[in-house]
C-alpha positions as CSV (number, residue, x, y, z in Angstrom):
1,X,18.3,6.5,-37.7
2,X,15.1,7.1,-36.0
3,X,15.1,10.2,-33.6
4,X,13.8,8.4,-30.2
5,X,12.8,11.3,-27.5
6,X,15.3,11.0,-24.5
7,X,12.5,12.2,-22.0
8,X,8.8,11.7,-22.1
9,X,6.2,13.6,-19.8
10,X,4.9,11.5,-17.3
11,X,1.6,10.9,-16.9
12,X,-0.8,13.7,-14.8
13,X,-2.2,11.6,-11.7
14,X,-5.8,11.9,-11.6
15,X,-6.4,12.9,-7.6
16,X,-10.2,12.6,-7.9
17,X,-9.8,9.0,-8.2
18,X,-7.4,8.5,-5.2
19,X,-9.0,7.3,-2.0
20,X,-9.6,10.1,0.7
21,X,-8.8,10.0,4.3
22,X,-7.9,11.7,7.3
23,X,-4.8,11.1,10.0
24,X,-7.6,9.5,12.0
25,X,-7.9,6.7,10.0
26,X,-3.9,6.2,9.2
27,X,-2.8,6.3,12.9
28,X,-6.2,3.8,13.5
29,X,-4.6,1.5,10.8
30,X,-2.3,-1.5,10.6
31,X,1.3,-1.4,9.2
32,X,0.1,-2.2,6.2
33,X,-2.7,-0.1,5.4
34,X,-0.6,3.0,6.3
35,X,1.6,1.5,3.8
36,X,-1.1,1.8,1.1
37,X,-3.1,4.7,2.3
38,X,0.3,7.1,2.2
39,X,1.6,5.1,-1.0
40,X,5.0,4.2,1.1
41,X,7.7,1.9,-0.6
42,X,8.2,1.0,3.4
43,X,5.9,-0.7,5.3
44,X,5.9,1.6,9.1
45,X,6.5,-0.1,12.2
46,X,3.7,-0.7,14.6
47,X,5.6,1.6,17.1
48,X,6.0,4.3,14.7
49,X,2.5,4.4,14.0
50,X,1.7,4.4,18.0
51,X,4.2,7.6,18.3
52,X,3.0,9.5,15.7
53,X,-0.6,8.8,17.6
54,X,0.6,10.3,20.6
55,X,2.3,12.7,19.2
56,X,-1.4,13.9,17.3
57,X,-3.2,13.9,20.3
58,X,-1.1,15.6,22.8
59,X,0.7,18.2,21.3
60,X,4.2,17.9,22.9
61,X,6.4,14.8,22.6
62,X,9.9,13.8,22.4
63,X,11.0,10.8,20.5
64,X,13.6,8.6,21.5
65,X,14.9,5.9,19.5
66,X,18.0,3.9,18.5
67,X,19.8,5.2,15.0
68,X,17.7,4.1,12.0
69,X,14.7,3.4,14.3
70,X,12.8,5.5,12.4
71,X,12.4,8.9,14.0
72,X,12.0,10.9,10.6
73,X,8.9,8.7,9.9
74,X,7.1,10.0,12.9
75,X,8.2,13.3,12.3
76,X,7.1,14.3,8.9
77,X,3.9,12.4,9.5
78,X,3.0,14.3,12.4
79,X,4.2,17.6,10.7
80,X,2.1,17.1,7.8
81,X,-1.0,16.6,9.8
82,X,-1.0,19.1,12.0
């Protein structure tokens, strides 16, 4: 019987060959280039994408929308960019 390893160490992602850019050019994207830029398994509403705009630009704002909506989207993006 042939001893298989159970885990393998994954491959070391080589960052100087992933595409740079800024939150200027994600919230001045579609759906689907946010989608690729952020390497989502989700493509972003185009709503989302105008919230966390606003939210960039004017500091303050309060998000209101239906459960599932997709308020934690907005949230962590505009977090993260700050």
């Amino acid at each position: 019987m042939e001893n298989k390893p159970v885990w393998t160490e994954p491959e070391i992602y080589d960052w100087s060959k992933h595409e740079r850019f800024t939150a200027d050019d994600i919230i001045n994207s579609k759906p689907e280039r946010v989608k690729q830029l952020l390497r989502l398994n989700f493509t972003p509403r185009p709503y989302q994408i105008r919230m966390a705009r606003a939210g960039l630009k004017k500091g303050n704002s309060l998000i209101c929308l239906q459960t599932g909506a997709g308020k934690t989207f907005v949230r962590i993006f505009i977090r993260f960019n700050l």
